[in-house]
Residue frames relative to the residue before (quaternion, step in Angstrom):
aa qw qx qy qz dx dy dz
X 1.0000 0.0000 0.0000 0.0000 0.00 0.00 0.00
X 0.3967 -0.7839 0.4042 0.2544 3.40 -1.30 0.34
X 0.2205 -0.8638 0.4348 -0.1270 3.30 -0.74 1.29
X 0.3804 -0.7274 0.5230 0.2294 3.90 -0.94 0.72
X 0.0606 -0.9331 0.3475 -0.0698 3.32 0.22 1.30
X 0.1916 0.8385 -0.5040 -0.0783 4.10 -0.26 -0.09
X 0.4255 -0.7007 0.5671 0.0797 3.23 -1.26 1.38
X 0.6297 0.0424 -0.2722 0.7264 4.04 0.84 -0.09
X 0.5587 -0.4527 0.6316 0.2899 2.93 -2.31 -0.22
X 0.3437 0.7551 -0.5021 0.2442 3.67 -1.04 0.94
X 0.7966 -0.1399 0.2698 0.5225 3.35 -1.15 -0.50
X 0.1579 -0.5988 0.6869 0.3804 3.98 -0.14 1.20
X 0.8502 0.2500 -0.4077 -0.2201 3.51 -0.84 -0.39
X 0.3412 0.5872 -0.5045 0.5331 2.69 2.18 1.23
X 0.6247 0.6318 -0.3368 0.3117 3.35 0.33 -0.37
X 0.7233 0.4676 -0.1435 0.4875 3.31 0.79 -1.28
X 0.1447 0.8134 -0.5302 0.1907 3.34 -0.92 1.10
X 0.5365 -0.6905 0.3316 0.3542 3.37 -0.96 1.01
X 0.0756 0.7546 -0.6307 -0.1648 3.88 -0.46 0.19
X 0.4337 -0.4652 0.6210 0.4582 3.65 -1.77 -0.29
X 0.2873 0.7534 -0.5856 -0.0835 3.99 -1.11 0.35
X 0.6762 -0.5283 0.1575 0.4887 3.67 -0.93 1.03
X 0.4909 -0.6932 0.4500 0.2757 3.69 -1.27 0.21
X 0.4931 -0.7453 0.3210 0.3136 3.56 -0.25 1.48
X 0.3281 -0.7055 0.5782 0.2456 3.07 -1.44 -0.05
X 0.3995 -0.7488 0.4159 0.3266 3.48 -1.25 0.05
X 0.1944 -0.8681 0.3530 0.2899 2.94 -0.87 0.85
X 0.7480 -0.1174 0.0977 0.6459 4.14 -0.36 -0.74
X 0.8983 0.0443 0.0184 0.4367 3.50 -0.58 0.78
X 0.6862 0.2840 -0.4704 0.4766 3.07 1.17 1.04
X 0.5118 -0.6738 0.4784 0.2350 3.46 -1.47 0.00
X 0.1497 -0.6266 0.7231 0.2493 4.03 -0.93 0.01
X 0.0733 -0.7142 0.6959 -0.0197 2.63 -1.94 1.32
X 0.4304 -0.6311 0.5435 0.3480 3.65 -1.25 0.99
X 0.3799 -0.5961 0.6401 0.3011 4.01 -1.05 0.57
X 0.1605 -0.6619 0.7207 0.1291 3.23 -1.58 1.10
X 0.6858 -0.4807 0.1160 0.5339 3.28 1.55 -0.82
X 0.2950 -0.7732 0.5510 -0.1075 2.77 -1.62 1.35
X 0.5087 -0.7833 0.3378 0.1165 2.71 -1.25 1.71
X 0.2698 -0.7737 0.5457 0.1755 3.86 -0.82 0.46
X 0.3190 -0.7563 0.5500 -0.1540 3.51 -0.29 2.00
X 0.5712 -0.6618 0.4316 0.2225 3.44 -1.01 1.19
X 0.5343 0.6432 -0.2272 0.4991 3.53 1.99 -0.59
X 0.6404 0.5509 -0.3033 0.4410 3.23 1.29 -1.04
X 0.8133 0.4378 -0.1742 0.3414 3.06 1.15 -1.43
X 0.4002 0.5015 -0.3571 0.6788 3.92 1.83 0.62
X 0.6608 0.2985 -0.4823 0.4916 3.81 0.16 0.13
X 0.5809 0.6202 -0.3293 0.4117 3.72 0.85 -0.60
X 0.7453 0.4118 -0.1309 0.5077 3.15 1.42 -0.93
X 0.4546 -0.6919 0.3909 0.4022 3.21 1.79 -0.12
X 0.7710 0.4947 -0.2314 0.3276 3.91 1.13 0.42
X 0.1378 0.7312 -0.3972 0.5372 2.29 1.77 1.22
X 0.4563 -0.6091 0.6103 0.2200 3.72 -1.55 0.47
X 0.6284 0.2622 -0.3177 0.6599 3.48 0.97 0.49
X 0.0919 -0.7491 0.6559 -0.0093 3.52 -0.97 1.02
X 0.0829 -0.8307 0.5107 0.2058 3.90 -0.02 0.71
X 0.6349 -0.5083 0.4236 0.3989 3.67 -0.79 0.00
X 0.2524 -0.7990 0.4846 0.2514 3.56 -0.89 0.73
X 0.5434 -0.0194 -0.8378 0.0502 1.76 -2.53 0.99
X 0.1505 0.8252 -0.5427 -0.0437 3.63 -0.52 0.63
X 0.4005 -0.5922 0.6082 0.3449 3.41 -1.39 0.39
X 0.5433 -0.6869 0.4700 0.1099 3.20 -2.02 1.06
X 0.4555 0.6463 -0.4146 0.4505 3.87 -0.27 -0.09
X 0.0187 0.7455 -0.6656 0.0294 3.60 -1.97 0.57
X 0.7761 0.3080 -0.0624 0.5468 3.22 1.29 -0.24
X 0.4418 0.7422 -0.4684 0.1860 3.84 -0.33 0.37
X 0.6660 -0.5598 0.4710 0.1456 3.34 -1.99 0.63
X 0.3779 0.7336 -0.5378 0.1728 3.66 -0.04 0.31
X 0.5187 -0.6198 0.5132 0.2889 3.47 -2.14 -1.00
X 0.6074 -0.6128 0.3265 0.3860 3.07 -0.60 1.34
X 0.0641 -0.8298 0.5513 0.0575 4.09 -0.06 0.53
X 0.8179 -0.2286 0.1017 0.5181 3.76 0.81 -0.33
X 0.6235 -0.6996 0.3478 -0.0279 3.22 -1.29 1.68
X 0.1204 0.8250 -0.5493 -0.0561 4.13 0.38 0.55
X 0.8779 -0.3292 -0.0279 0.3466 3.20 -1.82 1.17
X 0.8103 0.3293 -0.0962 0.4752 3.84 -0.50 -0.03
X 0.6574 0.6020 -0.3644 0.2695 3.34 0.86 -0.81
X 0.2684 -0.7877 0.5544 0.0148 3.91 -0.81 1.74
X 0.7597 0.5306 -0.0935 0.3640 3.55 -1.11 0.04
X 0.8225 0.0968 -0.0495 0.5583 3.67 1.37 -0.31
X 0.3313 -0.7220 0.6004 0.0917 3.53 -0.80 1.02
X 0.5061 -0.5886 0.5461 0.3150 2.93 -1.69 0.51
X 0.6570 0.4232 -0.3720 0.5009 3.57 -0.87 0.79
X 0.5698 0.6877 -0.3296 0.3061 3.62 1.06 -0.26
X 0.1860 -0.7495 0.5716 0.2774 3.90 -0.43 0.72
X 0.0404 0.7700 -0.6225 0.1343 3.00 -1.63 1.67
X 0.2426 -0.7587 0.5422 0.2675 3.46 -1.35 0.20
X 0.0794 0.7477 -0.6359 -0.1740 3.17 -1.49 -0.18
X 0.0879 -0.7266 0.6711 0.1180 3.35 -1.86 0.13
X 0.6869 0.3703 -0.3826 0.4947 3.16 -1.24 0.44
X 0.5643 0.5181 -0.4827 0.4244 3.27 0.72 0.85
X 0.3620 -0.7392 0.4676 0.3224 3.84 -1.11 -0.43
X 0.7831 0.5128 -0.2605 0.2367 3.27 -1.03 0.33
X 0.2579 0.9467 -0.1411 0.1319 3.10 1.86 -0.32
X 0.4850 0.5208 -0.2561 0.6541 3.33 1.89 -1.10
X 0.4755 0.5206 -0.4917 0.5110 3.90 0.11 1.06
X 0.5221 -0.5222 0.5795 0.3448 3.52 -2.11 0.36
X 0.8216 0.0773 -0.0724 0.5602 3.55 1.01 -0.26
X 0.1988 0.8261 -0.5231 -0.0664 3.35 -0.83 0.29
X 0.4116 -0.5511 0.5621 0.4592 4.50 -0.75 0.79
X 0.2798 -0.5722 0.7647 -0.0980 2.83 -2.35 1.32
X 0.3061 -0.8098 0.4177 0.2758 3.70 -0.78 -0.06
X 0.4874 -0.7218 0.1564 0.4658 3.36 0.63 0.81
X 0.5289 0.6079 -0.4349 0.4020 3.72 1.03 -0.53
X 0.7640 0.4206 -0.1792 0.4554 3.45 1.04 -1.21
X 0.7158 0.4868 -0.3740 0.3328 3.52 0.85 0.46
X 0.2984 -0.8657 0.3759 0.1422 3.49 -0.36 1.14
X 0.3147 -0.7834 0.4736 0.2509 3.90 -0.27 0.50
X 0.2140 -0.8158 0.5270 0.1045 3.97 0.03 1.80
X 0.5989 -0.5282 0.5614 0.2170 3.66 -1.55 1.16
X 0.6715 -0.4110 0.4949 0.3677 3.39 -1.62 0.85
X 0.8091 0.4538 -0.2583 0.2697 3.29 0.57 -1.49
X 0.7433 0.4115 -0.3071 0.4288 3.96 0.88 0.14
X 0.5984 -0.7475 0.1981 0.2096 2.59 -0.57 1.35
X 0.4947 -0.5477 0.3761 0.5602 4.04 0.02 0.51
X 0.5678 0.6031 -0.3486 0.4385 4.28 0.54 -1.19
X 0.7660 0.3052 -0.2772 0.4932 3.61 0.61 -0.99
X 0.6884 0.5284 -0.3299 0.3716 3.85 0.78 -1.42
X 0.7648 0.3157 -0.4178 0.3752 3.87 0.98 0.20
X 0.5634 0.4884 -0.4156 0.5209 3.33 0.96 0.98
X 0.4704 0.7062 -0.4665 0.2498 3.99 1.26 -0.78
X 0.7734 0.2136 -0.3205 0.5035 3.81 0.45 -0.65
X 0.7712 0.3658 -0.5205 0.0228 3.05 -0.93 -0.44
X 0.6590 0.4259 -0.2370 0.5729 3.15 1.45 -1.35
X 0.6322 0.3613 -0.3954 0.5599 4.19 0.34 -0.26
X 0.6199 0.3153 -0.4881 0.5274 4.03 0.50 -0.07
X 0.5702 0.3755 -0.5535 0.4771 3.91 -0.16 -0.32
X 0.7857 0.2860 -0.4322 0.3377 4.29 -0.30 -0.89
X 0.5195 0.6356 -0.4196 0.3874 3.46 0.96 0.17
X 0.7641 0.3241 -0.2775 0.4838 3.23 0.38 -1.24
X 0.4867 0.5180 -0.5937 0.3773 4.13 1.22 -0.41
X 0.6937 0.5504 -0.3833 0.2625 3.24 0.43 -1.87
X 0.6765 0.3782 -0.3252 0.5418 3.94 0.99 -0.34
X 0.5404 0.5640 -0.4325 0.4504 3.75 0.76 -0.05
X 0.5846 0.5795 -0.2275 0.5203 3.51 1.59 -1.07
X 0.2410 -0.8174 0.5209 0.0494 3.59 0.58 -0.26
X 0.4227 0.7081 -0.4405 0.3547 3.46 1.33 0.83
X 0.3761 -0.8389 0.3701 0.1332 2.93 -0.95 0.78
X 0.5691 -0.6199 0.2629 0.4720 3.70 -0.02 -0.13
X 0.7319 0.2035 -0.3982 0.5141 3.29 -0.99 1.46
X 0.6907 0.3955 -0.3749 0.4754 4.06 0.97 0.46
X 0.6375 -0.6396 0.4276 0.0408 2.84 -1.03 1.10
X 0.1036 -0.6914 0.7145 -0.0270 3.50 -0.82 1.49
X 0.0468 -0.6823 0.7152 0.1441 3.69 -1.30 0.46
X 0.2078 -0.7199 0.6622 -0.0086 3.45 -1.59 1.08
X 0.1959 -0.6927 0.6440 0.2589 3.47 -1.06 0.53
X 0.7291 0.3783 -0.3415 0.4569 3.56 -1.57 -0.34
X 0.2831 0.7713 -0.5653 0.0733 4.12 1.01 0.23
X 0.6862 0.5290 -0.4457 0.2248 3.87 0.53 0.08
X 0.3964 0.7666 -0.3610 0.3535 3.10 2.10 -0.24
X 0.6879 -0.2209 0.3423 0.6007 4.20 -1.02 0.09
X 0.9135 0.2591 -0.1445 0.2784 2.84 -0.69 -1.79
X 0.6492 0.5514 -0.3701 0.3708 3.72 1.03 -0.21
X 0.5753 0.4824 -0.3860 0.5361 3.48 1.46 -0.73
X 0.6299 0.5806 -0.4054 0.3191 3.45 0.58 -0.69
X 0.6838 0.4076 -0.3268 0.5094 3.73 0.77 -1.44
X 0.8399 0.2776 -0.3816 0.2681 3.35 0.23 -0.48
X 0.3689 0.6470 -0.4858 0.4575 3.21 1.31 0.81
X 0.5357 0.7419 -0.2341 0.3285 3.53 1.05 -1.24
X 0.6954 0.5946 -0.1661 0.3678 1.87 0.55 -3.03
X 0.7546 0.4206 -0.2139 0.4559 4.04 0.18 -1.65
X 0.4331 0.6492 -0.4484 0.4358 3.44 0.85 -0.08
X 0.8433 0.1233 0.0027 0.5230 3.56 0.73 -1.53
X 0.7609 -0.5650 0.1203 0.2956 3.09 0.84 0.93
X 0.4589 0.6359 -0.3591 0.5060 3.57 1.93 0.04
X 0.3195 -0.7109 0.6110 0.1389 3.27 -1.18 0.92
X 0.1543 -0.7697 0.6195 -0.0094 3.46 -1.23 0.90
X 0.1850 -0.8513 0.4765 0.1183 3.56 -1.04 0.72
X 0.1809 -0.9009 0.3596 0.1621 3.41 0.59 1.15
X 0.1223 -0.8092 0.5598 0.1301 3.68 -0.66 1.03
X 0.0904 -0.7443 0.6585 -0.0645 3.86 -0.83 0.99
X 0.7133 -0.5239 0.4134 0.2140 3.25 -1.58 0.77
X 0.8775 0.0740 0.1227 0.4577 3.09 0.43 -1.38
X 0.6360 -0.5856 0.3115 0.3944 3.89 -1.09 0.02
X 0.4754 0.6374 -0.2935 0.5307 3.26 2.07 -0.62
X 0.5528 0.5463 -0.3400 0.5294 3.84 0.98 -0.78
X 0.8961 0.1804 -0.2987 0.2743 3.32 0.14 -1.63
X 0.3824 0.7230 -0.4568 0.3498 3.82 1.52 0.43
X 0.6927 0.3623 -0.2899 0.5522 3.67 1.11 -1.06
X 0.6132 0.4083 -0.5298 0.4203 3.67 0.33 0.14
X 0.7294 0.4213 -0.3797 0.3824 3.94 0.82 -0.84
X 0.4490 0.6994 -0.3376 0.4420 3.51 1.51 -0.17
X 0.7164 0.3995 -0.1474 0.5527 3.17 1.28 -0.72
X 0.3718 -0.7288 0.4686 0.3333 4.07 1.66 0.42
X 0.6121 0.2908 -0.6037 0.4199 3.50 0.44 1.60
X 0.4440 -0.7685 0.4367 -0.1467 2.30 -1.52 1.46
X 0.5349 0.5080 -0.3097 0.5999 4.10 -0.24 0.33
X 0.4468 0.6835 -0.5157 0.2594 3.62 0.72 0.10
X 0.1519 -0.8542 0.4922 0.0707 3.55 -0.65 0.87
X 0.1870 -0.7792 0.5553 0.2225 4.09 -0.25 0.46
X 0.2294 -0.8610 0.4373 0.1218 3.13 -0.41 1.47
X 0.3977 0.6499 -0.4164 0.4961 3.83 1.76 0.36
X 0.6078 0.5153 -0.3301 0.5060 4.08 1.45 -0.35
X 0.5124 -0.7438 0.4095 0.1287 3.41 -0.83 1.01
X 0.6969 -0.0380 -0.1139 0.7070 4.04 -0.08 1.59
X 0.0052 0.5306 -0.8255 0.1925 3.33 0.82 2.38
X 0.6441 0.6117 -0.3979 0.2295 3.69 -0.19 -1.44
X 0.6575 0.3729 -0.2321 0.6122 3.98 0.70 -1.01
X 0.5287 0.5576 -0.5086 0.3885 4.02 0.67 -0.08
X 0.6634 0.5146 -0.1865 0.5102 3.12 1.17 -1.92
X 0.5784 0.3990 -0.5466 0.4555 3.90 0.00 -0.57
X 0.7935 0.3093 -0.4450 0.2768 3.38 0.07 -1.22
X 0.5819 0.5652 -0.4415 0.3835 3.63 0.24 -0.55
X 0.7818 0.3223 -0.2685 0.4613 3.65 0.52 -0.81
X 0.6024 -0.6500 0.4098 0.2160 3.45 1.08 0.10
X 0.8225 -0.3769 0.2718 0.3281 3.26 -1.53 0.16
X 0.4592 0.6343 -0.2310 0.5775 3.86 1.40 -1.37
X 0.0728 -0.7392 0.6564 0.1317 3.43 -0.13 -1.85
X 0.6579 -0.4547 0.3248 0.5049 3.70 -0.80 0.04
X 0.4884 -0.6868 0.5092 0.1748 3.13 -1.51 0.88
X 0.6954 0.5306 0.1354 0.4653 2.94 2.12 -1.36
X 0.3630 0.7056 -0.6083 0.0192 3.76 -0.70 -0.89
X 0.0536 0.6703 -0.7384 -0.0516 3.61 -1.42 0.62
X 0.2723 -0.7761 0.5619 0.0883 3.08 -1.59 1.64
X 0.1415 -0.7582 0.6285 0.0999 3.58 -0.85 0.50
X 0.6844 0.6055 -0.2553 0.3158 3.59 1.20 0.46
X 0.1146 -0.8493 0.4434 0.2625 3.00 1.72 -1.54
X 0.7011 0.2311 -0.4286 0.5209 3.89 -1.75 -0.46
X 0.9440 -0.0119 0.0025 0.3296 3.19 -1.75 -0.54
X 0.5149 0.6577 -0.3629 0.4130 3.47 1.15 -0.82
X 0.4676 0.5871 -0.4353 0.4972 4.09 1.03 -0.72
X 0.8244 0.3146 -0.3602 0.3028 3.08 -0.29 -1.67
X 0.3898 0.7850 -0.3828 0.2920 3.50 1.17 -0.95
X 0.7686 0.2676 -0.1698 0.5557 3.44 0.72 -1.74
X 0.6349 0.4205 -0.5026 0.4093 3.59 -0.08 -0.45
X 0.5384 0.5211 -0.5435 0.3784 3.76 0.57 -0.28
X 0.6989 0.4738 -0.2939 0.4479 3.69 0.68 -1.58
X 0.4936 0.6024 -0.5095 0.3660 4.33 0.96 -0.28
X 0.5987 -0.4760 0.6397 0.0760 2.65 -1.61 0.80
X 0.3308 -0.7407 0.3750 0.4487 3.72 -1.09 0.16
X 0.7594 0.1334 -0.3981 0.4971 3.33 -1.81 0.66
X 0.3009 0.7247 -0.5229 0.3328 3.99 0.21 1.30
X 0.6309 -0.6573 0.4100 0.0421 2.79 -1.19 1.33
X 0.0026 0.7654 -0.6422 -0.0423 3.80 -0.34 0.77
X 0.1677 0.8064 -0.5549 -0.1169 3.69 -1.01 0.23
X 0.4646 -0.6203 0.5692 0.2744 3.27 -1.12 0.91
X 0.2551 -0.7140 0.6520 0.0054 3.29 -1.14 1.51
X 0.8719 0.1469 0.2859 0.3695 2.88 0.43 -1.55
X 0.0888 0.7952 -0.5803 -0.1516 4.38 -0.77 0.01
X 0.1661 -0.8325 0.5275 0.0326 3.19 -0.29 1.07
X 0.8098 0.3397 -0.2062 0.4316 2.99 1.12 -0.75
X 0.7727 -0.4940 0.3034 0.2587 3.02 1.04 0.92
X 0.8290 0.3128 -0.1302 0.4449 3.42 1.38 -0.61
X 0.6943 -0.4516 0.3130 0.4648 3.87 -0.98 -0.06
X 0.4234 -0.6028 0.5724 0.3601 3.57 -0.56 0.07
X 0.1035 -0.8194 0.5633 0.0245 3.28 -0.85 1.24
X 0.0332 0.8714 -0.4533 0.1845 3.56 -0.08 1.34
X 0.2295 -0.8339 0.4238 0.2690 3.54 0.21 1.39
X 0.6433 -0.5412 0.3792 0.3865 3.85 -1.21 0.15
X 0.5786 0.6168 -0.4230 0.3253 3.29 1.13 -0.64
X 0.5936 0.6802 -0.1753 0.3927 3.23 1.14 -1.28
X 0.5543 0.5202 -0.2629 0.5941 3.63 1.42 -1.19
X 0.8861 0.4189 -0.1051 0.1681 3.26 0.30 -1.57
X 0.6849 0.2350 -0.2340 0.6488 3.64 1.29 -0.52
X 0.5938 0.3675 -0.5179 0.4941 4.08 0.95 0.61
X 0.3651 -0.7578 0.4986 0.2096 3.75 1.07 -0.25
X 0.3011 0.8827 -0.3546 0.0673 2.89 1.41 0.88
X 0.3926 -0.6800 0.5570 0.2705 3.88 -0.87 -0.50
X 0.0871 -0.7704 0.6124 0.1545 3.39 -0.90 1.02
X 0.0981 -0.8477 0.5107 0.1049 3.67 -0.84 0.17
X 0.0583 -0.8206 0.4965 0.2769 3.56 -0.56 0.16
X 0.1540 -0.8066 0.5565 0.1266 3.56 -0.99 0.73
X 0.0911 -0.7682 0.6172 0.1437 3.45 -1.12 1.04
X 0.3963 -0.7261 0.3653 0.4270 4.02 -0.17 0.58
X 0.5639 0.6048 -0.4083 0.3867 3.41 1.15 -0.77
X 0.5697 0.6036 -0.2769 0.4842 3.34 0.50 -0.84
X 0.6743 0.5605 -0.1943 0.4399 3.41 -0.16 -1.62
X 0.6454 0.6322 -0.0968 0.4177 3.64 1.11 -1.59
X 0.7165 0.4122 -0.1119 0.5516 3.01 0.81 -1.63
X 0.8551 0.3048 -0.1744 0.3815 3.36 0.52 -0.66
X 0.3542 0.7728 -0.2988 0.4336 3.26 1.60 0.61
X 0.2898 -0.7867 0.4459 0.3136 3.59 0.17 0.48
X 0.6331 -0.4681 0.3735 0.4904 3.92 -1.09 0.74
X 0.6755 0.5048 -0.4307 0.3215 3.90 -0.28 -0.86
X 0.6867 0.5787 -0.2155 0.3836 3.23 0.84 -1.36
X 0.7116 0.4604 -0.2897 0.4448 3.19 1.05 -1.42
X 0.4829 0.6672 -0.3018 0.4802 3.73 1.22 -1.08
X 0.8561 0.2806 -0.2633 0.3451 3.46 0.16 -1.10
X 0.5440 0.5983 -0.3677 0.4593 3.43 1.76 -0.43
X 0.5854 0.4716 -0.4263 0.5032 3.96 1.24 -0.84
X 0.7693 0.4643 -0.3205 0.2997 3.49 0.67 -0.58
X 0.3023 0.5412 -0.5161 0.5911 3.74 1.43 0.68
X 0.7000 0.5656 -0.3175 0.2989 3.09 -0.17 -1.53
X 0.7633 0.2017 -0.1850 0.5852 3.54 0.55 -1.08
X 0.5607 0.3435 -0.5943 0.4631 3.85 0.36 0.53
X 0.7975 0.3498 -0.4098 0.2716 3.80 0.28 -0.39
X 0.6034 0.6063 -0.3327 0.3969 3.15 1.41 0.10
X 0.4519 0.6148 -0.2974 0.5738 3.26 2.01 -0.27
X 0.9289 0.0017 -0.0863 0.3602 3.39 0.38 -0.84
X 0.6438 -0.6317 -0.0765 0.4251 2.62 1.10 2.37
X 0.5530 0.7422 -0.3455 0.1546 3.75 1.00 -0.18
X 0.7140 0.1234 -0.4359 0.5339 3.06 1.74 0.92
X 0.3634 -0.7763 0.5087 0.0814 3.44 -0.68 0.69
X 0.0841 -0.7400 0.6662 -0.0389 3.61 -0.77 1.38
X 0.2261 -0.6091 0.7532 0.1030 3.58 -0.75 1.65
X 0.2280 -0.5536 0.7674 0.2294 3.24 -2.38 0.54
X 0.3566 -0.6267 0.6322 0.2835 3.26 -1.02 0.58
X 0.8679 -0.0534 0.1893 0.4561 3.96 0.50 -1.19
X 0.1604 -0.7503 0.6411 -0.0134 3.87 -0.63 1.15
X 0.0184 -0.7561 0.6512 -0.0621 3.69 -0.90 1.69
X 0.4596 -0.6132 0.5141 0.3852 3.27 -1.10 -0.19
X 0.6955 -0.3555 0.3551 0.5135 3.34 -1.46 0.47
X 0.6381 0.6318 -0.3598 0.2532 3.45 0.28 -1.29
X 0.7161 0.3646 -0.0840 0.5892 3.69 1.03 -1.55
X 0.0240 -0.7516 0.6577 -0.0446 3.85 0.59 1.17
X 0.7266 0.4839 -0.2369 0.4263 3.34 0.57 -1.80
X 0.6487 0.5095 -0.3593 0.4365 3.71 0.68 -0.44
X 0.5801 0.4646 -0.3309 0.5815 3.60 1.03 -1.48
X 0.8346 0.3499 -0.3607 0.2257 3.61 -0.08 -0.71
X 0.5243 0.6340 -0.3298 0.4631 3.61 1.48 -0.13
X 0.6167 0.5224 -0.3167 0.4964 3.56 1.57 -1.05
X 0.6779 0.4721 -0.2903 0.4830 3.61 1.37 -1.12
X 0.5686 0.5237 -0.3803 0.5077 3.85 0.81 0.02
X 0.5954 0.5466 -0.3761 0.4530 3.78 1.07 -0.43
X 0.3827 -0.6105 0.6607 0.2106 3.58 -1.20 1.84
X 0.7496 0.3933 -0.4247 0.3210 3.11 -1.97 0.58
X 0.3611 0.8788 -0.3040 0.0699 3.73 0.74 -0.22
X 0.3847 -0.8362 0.3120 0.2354 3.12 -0.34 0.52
X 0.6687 -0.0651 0.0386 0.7397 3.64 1.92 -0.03
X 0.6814 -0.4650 0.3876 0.4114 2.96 -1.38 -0.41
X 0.4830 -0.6541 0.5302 0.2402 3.47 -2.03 0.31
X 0.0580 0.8704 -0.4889 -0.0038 3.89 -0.58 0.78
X 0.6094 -0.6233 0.4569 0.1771 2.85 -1.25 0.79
X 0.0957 0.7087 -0.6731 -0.1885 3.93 -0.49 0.17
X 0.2947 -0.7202 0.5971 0.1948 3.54 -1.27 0.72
């Protein structure tokens, strides 16, 4: 079968490259699926590069997350048929016509969602779920996030309004905060406009955020612990920039704050089944009945890996990048 393969770690889009490689089998309790399409994650594109907290062995195929049809069934496996449309994430290899899932991790998608949304629904809309419950917020307080146009920020604060928790979304630019209101969330704050910070107090009020999750680090930290509330909750999502979180003591010390790091995989893994079950099952009622919304930014063929993956490395996006196989 054909497949988006790389033999070193580097630049996916020198790196990545179509190869022929044999077509897996299943083993006990898992399942092969044909890719209808699969999504290309900023996660994918750091294991390619080898900087990723998972390092697979080389030659490896790229991908963790995709849309396809159940195509064949290994030992034990209950609950799914061959021909069935399903997703998974947290798996590997995905940037393939086919690729083995364990059955626990594969989810069977409704008529109603749309194939564009069902290969992105878990991974990046499971991670803002399980934060938004790591966050321990409650309904009507207020969580502020930076980097909100990324997946996982449009998502929580799609969620977030689902269950009643306000979020204040902070973005770079005016282009940022158009594609988030395009998308009817709202609170969106450009943090390149002078007295963002005194915009946020007022909106969150007197309390202030209960919350904040950074996906940025250096100066950005201190940024949020300023906007916390006391005895709030900072968590490290994310370093984009590349740097330490800088976070003066004062801030820690008369808000009594808490820092936390959160890694979804983890979180996942260590999540008992009910929990995880009942979170996939939001997910596909709010995505059914339109209350979260997954833009695509771009749909390549397998063939144009190196293209799809240069478009998915571009800042500013409007949605995600996918693969059609």
């Amino acid at each position: 079968m054909r497949a988006a393969q790389y033999t070193a770690f580097g630049d996916p889009a020198t790196v990545l490259a179509i190869a022929d490689v044999p077509l897996p089998e299943p083993g006990p309790g898992e399942v092969r699926i044909r890719t209808t399409l699969a999504s290309i994650h900023n996660h994918d594109l750091l294991t390619v590069r080898g900087l990723y907290g998972y390092k697979p062995t080389l030659p490896a195929v790229g991908g963790s997350e995709a849309l396809g049809v159940v195509d064949a069934l290994g030992e034990g496996v209950q609950g799914l048929q061959v021909g069935q449309r399903v997703a998974a994430a947290s798996v590997h290899a995905t940037w393939a016509e086919a690729f083995i899932a364990p059955a626990r991790m594969v989810i069977p998608m409704p008529d109603a969602i749309a194939d564009e949304t069902a290969a992105q629904l878990i991974a990046m809309p499971l991670s803002a779920l399980m934060l938004l419950e790591f966050l321990h917020v409650e309904a009507g307080q207020w969580i502020v996030q930076n980097t909100a146009n990324g997946a996982v920020g449009k998502s929580l604060a799609m969620l977030a309004r689902a269950r009643g928790v306000n979020v204040a979304n902070l973005v770079r630019n005016a282009k940022a905060v158009a594609q988030l209101q395009a998308l009817g969330i709202d609170h969106v704050f450009d943090t390149s406009q002078d007295g963002w910070k005194d915009r946020v107090r007022e909106a969150t009020g007197e309390a202030q955020a209960a919350a904040a999750v950074d996906s940025i680090g250096g100066d950005a930290s201190a940024d949020l612990v300023e906007l916390l509330g006391l005895h709030g909750t900072l968590v490290s999502f994310g370093v984009m920039s590349g740097e330490a979180m800088r976070i003066p003591a004062s801030g820690l010390i008369y808000k009594e704050a808490t820092v936390k790091g959160f890694w979804g995989s983890k979180v996942s893994q260590a999540m008992p089944v009910e929990d995880k079950r009942r979170l996939v099952g939001e997910l596909l009622q709010r995505a059914a009945g339109g209350e979260l919304t997954l833009p695509v930014d771009g749909i390549f063929a397998l063939d144009d890996i190196q293209a799809a993956a240069t478009a998915s490395a571009q800042p500013g996006r409007g949605g995600k990048v996918l693969l059609r196989v």
